[in-house]
ZADO-1210 file (C-alpha; in nm, 4 decimals, padded with zeros to 6 digits):
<atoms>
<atom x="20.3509" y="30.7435" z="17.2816" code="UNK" pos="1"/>
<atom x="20.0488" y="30.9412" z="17.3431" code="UNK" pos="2"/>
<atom x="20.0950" y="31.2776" z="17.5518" code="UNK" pos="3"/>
<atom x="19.9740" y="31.2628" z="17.9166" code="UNK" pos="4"/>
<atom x="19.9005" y="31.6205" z="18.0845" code="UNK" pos="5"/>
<atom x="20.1632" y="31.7114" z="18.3475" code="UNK" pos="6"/>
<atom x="19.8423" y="31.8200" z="18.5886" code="UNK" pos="7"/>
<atom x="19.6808" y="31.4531" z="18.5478" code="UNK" pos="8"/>
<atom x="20.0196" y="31.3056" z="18.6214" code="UNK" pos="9"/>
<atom x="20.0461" y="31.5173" z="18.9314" code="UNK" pos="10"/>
<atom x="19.7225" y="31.3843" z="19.0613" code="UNK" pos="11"/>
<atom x="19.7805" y="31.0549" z="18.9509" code="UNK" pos="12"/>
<atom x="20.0811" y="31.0613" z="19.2210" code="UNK" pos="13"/>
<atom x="19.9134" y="31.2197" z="19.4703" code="UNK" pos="14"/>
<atom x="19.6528" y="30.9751" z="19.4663" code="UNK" pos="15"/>
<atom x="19.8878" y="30.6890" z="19.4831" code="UNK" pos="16"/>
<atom x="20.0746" y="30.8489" z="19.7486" code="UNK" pos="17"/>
<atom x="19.7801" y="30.8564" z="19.9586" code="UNK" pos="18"/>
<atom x="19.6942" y="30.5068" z="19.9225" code="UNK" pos="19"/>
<atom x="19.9853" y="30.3953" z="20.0276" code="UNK" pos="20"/>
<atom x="20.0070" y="30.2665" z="20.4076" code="UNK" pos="21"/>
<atom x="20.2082" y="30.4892" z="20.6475" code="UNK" pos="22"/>
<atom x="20.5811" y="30.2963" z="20.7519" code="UNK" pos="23"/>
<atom x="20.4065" y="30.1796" z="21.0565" code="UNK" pos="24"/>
<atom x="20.0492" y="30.0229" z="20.9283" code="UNK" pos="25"/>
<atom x="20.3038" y="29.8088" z="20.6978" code="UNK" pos="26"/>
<atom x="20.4735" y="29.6738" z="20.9945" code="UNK" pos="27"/>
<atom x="20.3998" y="29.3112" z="21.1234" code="UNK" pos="28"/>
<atom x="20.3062" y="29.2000" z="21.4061" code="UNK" pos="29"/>
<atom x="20.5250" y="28.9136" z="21.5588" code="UNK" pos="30"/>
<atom x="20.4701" y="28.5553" z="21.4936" code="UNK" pos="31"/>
<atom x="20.3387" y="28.4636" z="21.8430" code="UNK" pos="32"/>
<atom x="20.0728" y="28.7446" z="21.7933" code="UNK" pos="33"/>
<atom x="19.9553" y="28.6686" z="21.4865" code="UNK" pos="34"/>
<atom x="19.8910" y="28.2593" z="21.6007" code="UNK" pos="35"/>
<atom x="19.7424" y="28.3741" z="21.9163" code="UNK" pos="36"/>
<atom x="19.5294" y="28.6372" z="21.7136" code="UNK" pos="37"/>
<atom x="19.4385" y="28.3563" z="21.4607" code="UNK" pos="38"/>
<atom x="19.4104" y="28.1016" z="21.7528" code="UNK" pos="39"/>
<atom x="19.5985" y="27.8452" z="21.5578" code="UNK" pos="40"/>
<atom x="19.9532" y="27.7258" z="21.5180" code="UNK" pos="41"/>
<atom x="20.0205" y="27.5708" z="21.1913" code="UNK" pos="42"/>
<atom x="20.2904" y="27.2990" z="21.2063" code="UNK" pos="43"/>
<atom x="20.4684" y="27.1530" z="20.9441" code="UNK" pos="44"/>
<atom x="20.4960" y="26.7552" z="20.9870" code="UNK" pos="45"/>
<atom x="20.5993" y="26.4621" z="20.7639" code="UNK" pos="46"/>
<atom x="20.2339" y="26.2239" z="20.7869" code="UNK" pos="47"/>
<atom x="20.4764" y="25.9113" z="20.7135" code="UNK" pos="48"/>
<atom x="20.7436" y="25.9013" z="20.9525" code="UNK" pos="49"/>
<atom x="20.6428" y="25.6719" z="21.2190" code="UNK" pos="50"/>
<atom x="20.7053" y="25.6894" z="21.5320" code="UNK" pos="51"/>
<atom x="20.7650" y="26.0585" z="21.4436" code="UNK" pos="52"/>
<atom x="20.4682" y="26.1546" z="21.3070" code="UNK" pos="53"/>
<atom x="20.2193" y="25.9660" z="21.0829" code="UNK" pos="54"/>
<atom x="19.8484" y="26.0094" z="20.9973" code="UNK" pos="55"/>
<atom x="19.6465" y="25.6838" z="21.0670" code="UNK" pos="56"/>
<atom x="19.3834" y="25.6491" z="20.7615" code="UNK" pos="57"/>
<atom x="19.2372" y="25.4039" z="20.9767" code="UNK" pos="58"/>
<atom x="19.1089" y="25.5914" z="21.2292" code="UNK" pos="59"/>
<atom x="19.1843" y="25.9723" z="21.0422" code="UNK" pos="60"/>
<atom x="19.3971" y="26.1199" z="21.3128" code="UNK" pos="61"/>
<atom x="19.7189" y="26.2050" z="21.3592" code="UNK" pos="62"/>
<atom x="19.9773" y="25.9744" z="21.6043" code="UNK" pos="63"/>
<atom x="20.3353" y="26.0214" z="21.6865" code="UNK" pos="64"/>
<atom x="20.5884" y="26.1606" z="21.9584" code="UNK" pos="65"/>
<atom x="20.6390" y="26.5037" z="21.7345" code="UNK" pos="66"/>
<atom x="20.2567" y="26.4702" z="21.6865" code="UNK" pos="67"/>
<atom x="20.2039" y="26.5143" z="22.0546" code="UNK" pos="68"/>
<atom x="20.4785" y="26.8105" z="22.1355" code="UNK" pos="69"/>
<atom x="20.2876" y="27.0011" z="21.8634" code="UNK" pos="70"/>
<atom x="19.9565" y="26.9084" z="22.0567" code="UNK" pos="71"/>
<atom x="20.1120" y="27.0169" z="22.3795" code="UNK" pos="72"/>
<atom x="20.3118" y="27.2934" z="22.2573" code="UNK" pos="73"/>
<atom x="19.9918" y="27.4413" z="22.1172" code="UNK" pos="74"/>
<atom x="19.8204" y="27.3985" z="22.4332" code="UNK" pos="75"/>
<atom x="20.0195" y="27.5886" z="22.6508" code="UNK" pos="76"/>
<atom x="20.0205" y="27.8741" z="22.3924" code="UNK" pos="77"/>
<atom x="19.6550" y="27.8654" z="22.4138" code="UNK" pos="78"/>
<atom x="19.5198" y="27.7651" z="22.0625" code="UNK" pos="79"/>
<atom x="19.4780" y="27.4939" z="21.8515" code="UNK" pos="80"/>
<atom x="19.6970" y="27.3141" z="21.6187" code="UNK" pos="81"/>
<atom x="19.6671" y="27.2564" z="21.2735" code="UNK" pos="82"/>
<atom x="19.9167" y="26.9884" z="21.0845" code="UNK" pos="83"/>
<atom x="20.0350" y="27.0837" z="20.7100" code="UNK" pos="84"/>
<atom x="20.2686" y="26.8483" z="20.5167" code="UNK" pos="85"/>
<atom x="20.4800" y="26.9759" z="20.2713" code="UNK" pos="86"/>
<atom x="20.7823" y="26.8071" z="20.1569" code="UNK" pos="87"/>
<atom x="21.0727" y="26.8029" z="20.3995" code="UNK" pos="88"/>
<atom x="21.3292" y="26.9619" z="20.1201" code="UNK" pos="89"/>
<atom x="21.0659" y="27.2631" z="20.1355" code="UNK" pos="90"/>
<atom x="21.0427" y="27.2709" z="20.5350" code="UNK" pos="91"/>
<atom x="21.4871" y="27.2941" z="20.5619" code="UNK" pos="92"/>
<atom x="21.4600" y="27.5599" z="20.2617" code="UNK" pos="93"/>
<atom x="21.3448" y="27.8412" z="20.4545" code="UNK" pos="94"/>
<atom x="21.1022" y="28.1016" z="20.3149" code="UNK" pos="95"/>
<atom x="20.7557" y="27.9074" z="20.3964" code="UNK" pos="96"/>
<atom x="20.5707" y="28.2280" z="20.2731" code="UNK" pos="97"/>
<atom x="20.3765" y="28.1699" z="20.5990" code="UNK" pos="98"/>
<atom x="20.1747" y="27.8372" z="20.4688" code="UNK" pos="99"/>
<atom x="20.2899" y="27.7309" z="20.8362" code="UNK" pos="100"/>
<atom x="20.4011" y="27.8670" z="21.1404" code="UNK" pos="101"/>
<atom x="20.6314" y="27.6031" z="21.2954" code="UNK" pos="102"/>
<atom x="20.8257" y="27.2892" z="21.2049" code="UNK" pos="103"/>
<atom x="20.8046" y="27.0497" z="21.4902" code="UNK" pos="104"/>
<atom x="20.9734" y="26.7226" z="21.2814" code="UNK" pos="105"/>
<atom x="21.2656" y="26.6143" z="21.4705" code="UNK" pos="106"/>
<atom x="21.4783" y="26.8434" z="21.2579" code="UNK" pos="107"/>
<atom x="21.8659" y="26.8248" z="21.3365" code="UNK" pos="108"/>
<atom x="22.0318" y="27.1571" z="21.3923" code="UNK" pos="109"/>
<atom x="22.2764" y="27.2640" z="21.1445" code="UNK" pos="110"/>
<atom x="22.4649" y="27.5768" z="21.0549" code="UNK" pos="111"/>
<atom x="22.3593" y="27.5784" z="20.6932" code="UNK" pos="112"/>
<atom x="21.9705" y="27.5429" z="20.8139" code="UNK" pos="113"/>
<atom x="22.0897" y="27.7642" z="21.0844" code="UNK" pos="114"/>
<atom x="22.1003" y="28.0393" z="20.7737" code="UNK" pos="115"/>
<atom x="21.7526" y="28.0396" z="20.6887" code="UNK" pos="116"/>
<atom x="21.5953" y="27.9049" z="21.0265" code="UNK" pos="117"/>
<atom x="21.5701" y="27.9998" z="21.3445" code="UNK" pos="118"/>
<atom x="21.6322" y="27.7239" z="21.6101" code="UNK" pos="119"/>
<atom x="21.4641" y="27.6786" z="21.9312" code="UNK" pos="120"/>
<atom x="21.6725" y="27.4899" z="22.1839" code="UNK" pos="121"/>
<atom x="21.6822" y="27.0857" z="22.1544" code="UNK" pos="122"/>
<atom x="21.3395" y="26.9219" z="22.2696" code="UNK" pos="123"/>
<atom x="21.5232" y="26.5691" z="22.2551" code="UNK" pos="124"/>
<atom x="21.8351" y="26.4092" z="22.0661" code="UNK" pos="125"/>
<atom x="21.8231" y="26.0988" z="21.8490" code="UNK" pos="126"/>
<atom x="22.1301" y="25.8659" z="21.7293" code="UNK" pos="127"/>
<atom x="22.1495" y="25.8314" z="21.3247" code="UNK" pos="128"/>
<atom x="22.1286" y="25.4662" z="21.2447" code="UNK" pos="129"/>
<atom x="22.1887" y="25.1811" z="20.9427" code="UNK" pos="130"/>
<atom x="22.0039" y="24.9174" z="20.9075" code="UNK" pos="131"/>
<atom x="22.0337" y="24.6586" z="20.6256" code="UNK" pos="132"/>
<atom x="21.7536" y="24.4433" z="20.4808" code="UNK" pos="133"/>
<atom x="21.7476" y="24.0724" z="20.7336" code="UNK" pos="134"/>
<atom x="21.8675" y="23.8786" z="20.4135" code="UNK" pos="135"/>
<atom x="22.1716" y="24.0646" z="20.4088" code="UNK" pos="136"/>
<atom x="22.2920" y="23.9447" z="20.7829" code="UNK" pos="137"/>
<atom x="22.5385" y="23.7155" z="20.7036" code="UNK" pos="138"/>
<atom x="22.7120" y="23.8947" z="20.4328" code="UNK" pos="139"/>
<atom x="22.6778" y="24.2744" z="20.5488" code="UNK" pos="140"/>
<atom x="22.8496" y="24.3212" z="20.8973" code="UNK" pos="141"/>
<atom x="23.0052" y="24.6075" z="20.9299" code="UNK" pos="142"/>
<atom x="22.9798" y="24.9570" z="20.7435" code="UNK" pos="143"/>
<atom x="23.2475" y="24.8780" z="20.5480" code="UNK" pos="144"/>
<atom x="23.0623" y="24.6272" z="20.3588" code="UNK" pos="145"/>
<atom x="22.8383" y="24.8391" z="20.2532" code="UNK" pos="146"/>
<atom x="23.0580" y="24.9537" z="19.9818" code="UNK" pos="147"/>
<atom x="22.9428" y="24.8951" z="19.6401" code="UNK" pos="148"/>
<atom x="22.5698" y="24.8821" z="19.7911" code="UNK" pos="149"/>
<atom x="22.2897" y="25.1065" z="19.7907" code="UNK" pos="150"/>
<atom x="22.1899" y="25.3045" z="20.0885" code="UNK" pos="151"/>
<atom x="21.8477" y="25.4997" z="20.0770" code="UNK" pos="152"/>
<atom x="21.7827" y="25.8260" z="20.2811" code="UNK" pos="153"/>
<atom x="21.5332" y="26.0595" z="20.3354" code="UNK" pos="154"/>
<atom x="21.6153" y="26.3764" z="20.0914" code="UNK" pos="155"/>
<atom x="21.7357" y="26.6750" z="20.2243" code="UNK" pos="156"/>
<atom x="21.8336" y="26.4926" z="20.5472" code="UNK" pos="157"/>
<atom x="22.1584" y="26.5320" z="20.7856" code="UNK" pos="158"/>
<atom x="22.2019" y="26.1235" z="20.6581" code="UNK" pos="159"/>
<atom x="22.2246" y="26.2431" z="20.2954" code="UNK" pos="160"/>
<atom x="22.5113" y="26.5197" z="20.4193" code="UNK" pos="161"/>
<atom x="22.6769" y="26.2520" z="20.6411" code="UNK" pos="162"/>
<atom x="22.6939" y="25.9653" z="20.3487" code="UNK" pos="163"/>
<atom x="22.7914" y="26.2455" z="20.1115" code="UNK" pos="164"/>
<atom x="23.0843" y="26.3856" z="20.3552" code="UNK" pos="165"/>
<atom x="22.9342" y="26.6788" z="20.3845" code="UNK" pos="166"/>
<atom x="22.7482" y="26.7266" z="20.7408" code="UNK" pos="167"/>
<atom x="22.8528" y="26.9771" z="20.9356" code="UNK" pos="168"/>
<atom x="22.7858" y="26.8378" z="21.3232" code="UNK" pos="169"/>
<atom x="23.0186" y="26.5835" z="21.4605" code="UNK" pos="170"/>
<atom x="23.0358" y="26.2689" z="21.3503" code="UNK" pos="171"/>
<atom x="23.1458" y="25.9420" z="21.5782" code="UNK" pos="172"/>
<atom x="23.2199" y="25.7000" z="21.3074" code="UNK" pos="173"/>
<atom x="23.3391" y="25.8601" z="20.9731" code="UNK" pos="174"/>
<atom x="23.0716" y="25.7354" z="20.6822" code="UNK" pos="175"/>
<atom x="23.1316" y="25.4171" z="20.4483" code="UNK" pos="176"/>
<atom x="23.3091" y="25.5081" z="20.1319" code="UNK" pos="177"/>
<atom x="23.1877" y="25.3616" z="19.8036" code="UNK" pos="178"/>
<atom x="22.8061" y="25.3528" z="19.8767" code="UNK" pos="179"/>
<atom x="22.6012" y="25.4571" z="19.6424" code="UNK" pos="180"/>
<atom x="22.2972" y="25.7125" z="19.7554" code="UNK" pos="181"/>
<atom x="21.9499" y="25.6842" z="19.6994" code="UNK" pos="182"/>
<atom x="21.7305" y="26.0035" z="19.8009" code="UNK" pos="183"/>
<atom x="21.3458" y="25.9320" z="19.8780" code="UNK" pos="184"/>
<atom x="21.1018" y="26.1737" z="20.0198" code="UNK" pos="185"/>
<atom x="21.0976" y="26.0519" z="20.3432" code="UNK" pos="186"/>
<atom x="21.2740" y="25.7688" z="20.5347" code="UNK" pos="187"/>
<atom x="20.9622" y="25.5584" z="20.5839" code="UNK" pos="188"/>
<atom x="20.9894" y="25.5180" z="20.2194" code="UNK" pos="189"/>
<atom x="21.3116" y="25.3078" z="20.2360" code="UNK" pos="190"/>
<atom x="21.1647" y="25.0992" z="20.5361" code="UNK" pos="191"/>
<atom x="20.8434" y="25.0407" z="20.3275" code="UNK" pos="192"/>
<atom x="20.9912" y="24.9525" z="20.0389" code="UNK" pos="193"/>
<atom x="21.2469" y="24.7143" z="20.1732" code="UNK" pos="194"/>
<atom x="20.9056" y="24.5527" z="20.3708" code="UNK" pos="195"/>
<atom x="20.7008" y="24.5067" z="20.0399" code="UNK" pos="196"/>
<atom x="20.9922" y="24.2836" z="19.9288" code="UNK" pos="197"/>
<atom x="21.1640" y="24.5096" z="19.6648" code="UNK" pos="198"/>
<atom x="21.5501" y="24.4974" z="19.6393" code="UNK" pos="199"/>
<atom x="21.6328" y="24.8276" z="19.5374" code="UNK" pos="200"/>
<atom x="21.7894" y="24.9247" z="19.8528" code="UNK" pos="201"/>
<atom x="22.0274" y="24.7072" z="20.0535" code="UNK" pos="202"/>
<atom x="22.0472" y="24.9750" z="20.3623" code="UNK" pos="203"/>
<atom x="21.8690" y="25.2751" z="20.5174" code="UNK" pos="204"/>
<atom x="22.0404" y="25.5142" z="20.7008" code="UNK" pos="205"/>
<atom x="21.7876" y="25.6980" z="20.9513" code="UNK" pos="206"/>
<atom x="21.6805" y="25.7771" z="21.3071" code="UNK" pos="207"/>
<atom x="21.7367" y="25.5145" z="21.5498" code="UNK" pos="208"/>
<atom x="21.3631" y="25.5563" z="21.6636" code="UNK" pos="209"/>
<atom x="21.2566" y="25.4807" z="21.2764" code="UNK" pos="210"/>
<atom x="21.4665" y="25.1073" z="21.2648" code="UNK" pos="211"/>
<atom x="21.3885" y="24.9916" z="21.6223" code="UNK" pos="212"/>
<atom x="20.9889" y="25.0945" z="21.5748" code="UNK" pos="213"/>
<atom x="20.9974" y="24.9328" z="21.2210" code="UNK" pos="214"/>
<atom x="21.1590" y="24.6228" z="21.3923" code="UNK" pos="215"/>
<atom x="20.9241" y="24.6241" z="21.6447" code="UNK" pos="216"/>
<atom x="20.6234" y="24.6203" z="21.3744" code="UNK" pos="217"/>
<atom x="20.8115" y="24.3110" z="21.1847" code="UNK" pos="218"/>
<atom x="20.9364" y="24.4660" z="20.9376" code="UNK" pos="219"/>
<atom x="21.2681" y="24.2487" z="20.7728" code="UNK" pos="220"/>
<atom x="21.5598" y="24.5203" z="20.8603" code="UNK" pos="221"/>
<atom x="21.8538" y="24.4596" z="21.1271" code="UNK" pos="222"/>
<atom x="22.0584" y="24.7543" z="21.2696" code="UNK" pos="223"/>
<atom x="22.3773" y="24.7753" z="21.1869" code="UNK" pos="224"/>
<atom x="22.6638" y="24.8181" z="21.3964" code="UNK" pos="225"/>
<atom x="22.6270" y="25.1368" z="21.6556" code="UNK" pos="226"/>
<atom x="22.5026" y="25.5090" z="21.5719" code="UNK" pos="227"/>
<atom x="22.7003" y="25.6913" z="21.3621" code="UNK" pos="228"/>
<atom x="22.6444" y="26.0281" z="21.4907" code="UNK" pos="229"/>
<atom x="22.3955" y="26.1846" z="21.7111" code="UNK" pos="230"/>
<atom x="22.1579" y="26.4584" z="21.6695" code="UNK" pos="231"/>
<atom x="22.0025" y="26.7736" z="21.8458" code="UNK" pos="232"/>
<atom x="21.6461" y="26.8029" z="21.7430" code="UNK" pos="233"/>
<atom x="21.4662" y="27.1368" z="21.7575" code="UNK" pos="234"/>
<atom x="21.1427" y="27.3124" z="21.6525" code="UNK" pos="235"/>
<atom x="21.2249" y="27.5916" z="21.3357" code="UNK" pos="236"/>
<atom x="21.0776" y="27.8868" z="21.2361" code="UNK" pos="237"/>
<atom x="21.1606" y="28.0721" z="20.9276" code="UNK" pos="238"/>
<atom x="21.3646" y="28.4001" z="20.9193" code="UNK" pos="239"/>
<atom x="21.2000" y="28.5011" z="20.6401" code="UNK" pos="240"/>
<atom x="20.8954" y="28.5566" z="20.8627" code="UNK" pos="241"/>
<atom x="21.0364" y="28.7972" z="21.0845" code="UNK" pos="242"/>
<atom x="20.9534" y="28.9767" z="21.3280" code="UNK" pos="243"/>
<atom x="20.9469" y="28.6477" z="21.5454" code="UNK" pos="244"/>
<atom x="21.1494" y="28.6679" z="21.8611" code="UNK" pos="245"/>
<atom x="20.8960" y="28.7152" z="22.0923" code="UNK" pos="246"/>
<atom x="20.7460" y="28.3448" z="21.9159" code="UNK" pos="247"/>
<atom x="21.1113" y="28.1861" z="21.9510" code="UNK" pos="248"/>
<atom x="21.1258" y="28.2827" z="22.3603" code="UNK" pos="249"/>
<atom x="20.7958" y="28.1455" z="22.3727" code="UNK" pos="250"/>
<atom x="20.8518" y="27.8106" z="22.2226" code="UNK" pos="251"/>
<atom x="21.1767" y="27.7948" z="22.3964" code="UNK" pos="252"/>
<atom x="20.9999" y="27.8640" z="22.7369" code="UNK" pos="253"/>
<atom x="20.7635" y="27.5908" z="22.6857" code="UNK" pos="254"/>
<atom x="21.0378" y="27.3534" z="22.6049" code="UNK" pos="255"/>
<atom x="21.2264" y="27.4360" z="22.9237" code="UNK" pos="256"/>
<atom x="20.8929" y="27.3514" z="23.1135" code="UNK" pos="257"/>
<atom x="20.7588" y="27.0211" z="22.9305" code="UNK" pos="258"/>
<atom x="21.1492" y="26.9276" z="22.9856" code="UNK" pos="259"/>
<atom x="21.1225" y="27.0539" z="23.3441" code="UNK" pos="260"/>
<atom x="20.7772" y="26.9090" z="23.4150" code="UNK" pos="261"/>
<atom x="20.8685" y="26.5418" z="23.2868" code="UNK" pos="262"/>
<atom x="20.6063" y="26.5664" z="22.9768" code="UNK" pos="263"/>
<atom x="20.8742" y="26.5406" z="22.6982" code="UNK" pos="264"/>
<atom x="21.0580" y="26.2589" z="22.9016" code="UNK" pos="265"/>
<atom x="20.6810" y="26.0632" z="22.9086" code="UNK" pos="266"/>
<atom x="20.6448" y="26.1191" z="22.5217" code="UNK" pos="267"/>
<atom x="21.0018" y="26.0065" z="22.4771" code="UNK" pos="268"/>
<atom x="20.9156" y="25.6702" z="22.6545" code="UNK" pos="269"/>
<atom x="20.5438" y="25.6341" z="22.5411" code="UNK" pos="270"/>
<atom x="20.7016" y="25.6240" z="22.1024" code="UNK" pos="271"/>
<atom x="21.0363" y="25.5148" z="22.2143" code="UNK" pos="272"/>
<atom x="21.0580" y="25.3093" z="22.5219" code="UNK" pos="273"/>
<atom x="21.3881" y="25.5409" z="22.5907" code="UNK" pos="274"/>
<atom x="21.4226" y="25.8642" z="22.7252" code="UNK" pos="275"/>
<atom x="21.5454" y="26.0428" z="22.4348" code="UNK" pos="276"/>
<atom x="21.5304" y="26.3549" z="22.6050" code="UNK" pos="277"/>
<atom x="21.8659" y="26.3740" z="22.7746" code="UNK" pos="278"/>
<atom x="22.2071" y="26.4434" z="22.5512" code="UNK" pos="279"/>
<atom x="22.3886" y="26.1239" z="22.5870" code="UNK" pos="280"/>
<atom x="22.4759" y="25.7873" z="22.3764" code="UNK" pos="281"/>
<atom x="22.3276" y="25.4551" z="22.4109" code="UNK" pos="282"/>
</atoms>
């Protein structure tokens, strides 16, 4: 090793040392501040989960009931919005690195999310839902028959927990034993495959909003029995980008007002034809 003078050393460090930001230039500012100083809140979405969310290459814009919160939420915090779609196993992860600011996706709150996410309160509830593919009606009538068959989910989903007994939130019917599990990126995925005729999946388990909407649009699924389980949907934001309680009073003082102003109960009915926005069963 070759010999460095003790005086360059010396100055070496005190030049680094003066480089280096005080404790309080390396502090950040909260989230809110930071969207309102970019003027643009970045939201995480899924752009194939209809009536959710789903971007219409038709027409190149974006349609759906979380589509619209975002639009609204954004709104009344002054800026615009901006959708981003990564996968939904990277949105329930945590530690987003700040590639977005906000996931409003109908995401269930649960206490493992609950460890790397911050929850807003609910902006609407949604009952969990099998459907089976129509040629399957006279044979498959009640979860029980299901065993032995295939069952698709969205991966990283509260319906992948529940089929593999491991969700965390109360359940009203316990889930079907003997199933076997089959993990897509999205729900849609199972709906769309079932409708382009393949037989790889004999149910979906998903958001009641996803089977009656895909009925609706003709597509050869019939629910199944009742909802399983219901859930309380909320927007997220990731711990890992802390400081951002001032953001998570903010978005939950919006929510209070588009719930106390009728505007979330209007979305609910527009994609819906319910009003999703109240805790109860069908």
């Amino acid at each position: 090793m070759r010999h460095i003078p003790f005086s360059l050393i010396a100055a070496l460090f005190v030049s680094l040392s003066s480089c280096a930001a005080p404790p309080s230039a390396q502090t950040t500012a909260d989230l809110l501040d930071t969207v309102k100083a970019n003027k643009k809140l970045r939201v995480s979405t899924d752009a194939n989960y209809r009536p959710q969310s789903y971007f219409d290459e038709a027409t190149k814009t974006w349609s759906g009931f979380d589509i619209d919160v975002a639009r609204e939420t954004a709104r009344r915090l002054g800026v615009e919005v901006e959708f981003v779609t990564p996968d939904w196993s990277a949105i329930t992860a945590g530690n987003w690195a700040r590639r977005w600011d906000v996931s409003i996706g109908s995401m269930t709150i649960t206490p493992e999310r609950a460890e790397v996410l911050d929850f807003t309160s609910p902006y609407y509830y949604t009952p969990a839902q099998f459907a089976i593919r129509a040629d399957l009606k006279d044979t498959v009538r009640t979860l029980a028959d299901l065993s032995g068959r295939t069952v698709c989910v969205g991966e990283a989903t509260t319906y992948e927990q529940y089929l593999n007994g491991k969700l965390t939130i109360d359940v009203v019917t316990p889930p079907p034993t003997g199933v076997k599990v089959a993990t897509v990126k999205t729900d849609a995925d199972c709906v769309q495959s079932i409708q382009a005729g393949r037989k790889d999946y004999d149910a979906v388990l998903t958001a009641w909003g996803v089977v009656d909407d895909s009925i609706k649009q003709g597509i050869s699924i019939v629910a199944l029995g009742d909802p399983v389980y219901y859930e309380d949907l909320a927007m997220a934001l990731d711990k890992a980008a802390k400081p951002n309680a001032k953001m998570l009073a903010e978005l939950n003082r919006i929510i209070a007002e588009m719930h106390a102003d009728g505007t979330l109960s209007r979305l609910s009915m527009q994609y819906y034809g319910y009003d999703l926005t109240k805790k109860k069963r069908r």
